[in-house]
C-alpha positions as CSV (number, residue, x, y, z in Angstrom):
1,X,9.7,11.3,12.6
2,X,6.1,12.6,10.8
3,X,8.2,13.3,7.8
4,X,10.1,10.4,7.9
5,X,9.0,7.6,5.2
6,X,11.8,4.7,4.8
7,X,14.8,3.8,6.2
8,X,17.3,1.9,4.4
9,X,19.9,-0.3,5.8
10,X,22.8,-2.0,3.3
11,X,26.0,-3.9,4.2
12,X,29.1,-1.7,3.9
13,X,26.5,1.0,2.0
14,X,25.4,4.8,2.9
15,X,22.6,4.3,5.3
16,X,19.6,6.3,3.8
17,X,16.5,8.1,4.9
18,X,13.5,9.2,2.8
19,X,12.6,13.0,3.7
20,X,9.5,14.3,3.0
21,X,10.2,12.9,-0.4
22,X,13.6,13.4,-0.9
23,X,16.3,11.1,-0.1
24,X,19.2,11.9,2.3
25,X,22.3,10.0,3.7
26,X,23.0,10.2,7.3
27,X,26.2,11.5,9.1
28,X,27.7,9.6,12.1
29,X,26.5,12.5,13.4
30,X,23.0,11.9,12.7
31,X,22.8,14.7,10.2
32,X,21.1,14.8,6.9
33,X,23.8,15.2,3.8
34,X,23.8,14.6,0.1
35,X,27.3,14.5,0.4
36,X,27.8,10.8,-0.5
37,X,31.4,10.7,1.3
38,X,30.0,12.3,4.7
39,X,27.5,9.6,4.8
40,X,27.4,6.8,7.6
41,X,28.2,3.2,6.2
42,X,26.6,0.5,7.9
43,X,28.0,-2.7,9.0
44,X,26.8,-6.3,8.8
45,X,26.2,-6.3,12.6
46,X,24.7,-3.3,12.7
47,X,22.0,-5.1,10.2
48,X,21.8,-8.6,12.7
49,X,21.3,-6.0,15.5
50,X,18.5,-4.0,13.8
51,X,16.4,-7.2,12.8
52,X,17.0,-8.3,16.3
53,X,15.5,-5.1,18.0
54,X,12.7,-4.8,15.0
55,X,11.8,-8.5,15.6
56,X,11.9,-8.8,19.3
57,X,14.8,-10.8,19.1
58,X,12.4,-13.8,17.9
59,X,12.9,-13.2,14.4
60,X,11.7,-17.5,13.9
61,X,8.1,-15.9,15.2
62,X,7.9,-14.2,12.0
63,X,8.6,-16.8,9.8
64,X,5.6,-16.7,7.6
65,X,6.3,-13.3,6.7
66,X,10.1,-13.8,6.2
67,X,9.0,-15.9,3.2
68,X,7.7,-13.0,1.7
69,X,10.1,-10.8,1.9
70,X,9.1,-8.3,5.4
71,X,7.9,-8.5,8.5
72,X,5.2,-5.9,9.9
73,X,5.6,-5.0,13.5
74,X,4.1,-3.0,15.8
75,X,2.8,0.7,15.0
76,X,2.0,-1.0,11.5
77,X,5.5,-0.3,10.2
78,X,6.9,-2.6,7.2
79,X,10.7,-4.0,7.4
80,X,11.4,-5.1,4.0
81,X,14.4,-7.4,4.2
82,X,16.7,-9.2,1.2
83,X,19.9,-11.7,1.6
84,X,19.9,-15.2,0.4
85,X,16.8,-17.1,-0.5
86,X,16.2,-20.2,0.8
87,X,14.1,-22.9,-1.9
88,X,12.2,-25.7,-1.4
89,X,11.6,-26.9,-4.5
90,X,10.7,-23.7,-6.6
91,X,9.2,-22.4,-3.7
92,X,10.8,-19.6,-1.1
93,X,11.2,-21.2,2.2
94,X,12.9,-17.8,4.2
95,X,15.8,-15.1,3.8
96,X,19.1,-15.9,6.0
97,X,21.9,-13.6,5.5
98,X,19.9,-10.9,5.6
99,X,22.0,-8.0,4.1
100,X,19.2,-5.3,3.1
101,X,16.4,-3.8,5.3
102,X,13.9,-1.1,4.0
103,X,11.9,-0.2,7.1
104,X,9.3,1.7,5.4
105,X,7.3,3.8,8.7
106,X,3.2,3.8,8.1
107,X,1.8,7.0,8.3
108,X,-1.9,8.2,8.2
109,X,-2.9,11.3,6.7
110,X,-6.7,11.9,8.0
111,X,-8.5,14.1,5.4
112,X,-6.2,13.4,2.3
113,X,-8.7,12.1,0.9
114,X,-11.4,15.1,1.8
115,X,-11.1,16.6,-1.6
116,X,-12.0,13.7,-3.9
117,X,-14.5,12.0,-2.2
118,X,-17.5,13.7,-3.9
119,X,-15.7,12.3,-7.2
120,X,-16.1,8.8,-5.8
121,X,-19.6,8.8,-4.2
122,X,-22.9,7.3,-5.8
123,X,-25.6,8.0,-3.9
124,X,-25.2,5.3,-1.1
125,X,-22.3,3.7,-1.9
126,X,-19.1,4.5,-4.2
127,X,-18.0,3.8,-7.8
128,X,-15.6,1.3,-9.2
129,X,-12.2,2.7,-8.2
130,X,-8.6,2.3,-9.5
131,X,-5.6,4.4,-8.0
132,X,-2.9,5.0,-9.9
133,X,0.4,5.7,-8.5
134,X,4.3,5.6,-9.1
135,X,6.1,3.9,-6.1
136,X,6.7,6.3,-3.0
137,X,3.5,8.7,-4.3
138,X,0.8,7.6,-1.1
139,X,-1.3,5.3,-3.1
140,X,-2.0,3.2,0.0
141,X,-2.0,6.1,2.3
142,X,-4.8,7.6,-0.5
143,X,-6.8,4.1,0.0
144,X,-6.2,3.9,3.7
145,X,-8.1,7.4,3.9
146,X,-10.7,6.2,1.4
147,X,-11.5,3.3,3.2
148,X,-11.7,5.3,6.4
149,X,-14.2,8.5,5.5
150,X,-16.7,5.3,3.2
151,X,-16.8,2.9,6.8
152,X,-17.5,6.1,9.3
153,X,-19.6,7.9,6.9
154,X,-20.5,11.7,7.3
155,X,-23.7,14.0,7.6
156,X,-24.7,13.5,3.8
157,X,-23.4,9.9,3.7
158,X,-24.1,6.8,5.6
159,X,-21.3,4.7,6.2
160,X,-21.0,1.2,4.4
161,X,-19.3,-2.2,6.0
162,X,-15.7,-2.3,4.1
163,X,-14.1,-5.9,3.4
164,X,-10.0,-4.8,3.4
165,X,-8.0,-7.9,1.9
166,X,-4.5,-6.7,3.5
167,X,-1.7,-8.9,1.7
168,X,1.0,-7.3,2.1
169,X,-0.2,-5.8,6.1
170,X,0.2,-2.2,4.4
171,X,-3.4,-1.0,4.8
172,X,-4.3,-1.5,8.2
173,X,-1.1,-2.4,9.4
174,X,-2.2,-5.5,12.3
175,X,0.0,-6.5,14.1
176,X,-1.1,-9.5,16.0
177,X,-4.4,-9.4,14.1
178,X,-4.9,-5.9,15.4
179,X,-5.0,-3.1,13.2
180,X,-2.8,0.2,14.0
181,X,-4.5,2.3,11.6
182,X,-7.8,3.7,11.5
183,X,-9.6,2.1,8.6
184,X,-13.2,3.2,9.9
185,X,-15.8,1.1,12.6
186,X,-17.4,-0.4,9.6
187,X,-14.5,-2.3,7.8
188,X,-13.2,-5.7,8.4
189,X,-9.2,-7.1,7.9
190,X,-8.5,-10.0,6.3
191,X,-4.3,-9.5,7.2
192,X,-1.9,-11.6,5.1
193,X,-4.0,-13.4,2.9
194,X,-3.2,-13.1,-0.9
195,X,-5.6,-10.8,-2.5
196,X,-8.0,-13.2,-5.0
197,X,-8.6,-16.3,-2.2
198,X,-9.1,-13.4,0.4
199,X,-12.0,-11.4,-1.7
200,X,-13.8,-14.8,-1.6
201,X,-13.4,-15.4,1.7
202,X,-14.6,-11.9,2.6
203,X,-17.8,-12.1,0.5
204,X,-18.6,-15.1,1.9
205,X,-18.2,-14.6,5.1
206,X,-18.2,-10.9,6.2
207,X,-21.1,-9.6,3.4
208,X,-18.8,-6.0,2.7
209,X,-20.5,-3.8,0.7
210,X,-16.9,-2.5,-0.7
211,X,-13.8,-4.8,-1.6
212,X,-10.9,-2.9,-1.3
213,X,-7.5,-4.0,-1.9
214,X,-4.0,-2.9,-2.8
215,X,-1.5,-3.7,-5.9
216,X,-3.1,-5.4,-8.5
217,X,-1.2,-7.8,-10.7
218,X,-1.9,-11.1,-11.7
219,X,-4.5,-13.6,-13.3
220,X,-6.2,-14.1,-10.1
221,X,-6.6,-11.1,-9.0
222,X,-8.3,-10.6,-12.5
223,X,-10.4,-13.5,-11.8
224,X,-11.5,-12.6,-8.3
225,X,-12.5,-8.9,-9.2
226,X,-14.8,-10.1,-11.6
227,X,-16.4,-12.4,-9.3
228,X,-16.6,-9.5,-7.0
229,X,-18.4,-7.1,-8.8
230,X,-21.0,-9.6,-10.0
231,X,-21.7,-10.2,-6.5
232,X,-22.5,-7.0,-6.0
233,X,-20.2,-5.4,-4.3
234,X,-17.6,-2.3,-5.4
235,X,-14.4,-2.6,-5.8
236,X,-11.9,-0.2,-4.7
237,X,-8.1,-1.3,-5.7
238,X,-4.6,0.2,-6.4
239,X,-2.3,-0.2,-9.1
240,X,1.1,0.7,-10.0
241,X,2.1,3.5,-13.2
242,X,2.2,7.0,-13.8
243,X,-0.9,7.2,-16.2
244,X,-3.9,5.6,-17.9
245,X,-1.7,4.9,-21.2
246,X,0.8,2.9,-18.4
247,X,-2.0,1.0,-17.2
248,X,-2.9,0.2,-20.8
249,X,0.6,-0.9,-21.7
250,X,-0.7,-4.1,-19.1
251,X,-2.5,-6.8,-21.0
252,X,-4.1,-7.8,-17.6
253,X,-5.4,-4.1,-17.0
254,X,-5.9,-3.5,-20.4
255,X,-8.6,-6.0,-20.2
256,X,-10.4,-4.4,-17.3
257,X,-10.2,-0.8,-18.9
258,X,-11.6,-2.7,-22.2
259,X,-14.7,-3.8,-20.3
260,X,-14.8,-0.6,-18.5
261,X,-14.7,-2.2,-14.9
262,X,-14.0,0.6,-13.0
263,X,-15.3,3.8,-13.1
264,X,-13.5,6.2,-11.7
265,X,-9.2,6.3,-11.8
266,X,-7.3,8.7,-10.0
267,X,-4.1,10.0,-11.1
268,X,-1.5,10.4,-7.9
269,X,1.6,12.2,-8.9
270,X,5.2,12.5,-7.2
271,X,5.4,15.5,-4.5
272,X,7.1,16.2,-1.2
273,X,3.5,14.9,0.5
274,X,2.3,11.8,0.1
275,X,-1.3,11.4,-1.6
276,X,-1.1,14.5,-4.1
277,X,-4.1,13.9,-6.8
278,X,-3.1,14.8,-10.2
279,X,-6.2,14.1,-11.9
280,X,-9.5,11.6,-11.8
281,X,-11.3,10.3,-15.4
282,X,-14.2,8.3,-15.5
283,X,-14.6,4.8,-17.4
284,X,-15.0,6.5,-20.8
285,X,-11.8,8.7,-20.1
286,X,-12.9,12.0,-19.2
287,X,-11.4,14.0,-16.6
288,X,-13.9,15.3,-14.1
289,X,-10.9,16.5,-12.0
290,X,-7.4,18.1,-12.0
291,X,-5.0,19.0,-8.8
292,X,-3.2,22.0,-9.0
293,X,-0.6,22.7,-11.2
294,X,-1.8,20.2,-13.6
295,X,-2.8,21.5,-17.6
């Protein structure tokens, strides 16, 4: 189950596991097969069943999170979850019919972040710094690390108090408020808060000398990074592409790249183990660092 990463579940579809990194269908048997008419089709009960067990069988408890789409249960795992959306007015209200599940299984990789970490350092504290990955490439499990090594410290580096503004319950994982991962005995969680209110709240209350958070994406996430850094603090964050052109092609990124917010970005690329650097540039684009196999 190490090298297991998601689990997907879809009405009278294959059922499908991720591999390390490579996608398989499942026998009845419980065998691994890319043999699409070998693979095991799952039912509509077999779904009810699965969100039942997942949920305690007090799926209303988690109603909150239904709203947004998962539900984060014990060990930190996600269940992503799709059927038929519920409005009021043009907001979501829940999911019934619940047809699709993606339980995506949290893993930590202690060390993954070993080899970069001198990249990232300044003197006492760390620099600006922006991840970069494709879906499925470890981003999180990259920042999970990060935040980990900065809070504990090390021999040559004292550790500083982390602020984690968990939207999604991804990073740390909590489950009732608890965290199941190890992000370090200096960081604090704020769990299911979305990511600009939350940096506010953190600054103001909990005084982190790092911000980190994951997925950037809209205007107020913009906004709150700005207020961030002219509080002081640095801001480690994750964003979605392949490259520093794709993160150009975003007129909200753009703008931080224009004013040279961050600077470090590192490059993750696709391989069979999650958290694979492919290269890290500073603000002005240089590359002070390039994984192996990389020209």
């Amino acid at each position: 189950m190490d090298n297991v990463y998601e689990i997907r579940l879809r009405v009278n579809a294959p059922l499908i596991v991720v591999y390390q990194g490579t996608e398989y269908f499942l026998t009845r048997e419980g065998q691994f097969t890319h043999r699409r008419e070998n693979a095991y089709l799952v039912s509509a009960q077999e779904v009810k069943e699965t969100m039942g067990y997942v949920s305690s069988y007090s799926l209303y408890a988690f109603e909150d999170e239904v709203r947004q789409g998962f539900i984060t249960i014990q060990g930190g795992h996600r269940v992503g979850i799709a059927g038929k959306a519920v409005m009021e007015g043009d907001k979501v209200k829940s999911v019934k019919y619940i047809s699709y599940v993606n339980l995506r299984l949290s893993h930590q990789i202690k060390g993954c972040a070993t080899s970069i970490m001198p990249y990232l350092i300044q003197e006492d504290t760390i620099y600006h710094t922006l991840l970069i990955s494709p879906p499925r490439c470890g981003k999180t499990t990259m920042l999970r690390d990060i935040i980990r090594q900065i809070s504990d410290g090390w021999d040559k580096f004292p550790g500083i108090t982390v602020g984690v503004v968990d939207e999604r319950s991804e990073i740390g994982g909590s489950y009732l408020g608890i965290a199941q991962n190890d992000l370090g005995i200096r960081t604090d969680i704020l769990d299911c808060c979305p990511k600009a209110e939350g940096m506010m709240m953190l600054i103001r209350s909990m005084s982190p000398s790092v911000v980190a958070v994951d997925e950037l994406g809209d205007y107020e996430d913009i906004h709150a990074i700005e207020s961030v850094i002219h509080c002081g603090c640095r801001l480690l964050a994750t964003v979605h592409g392949s490259t520093i052109e794709d993160i150009k092609r975003k007129p909200l990124m753009q703008r931080l790249m224009n004013e040279r917010i961050f600077d470090r970005y590192v490059i993750l690329k696709k391989e069979k183990q999650a958290g694979t650097v492919h290269a890290i540039y500073d603000a002005r684009g240089s590359c002070l660092y390039q994984g192996s196999g990389t020209s």
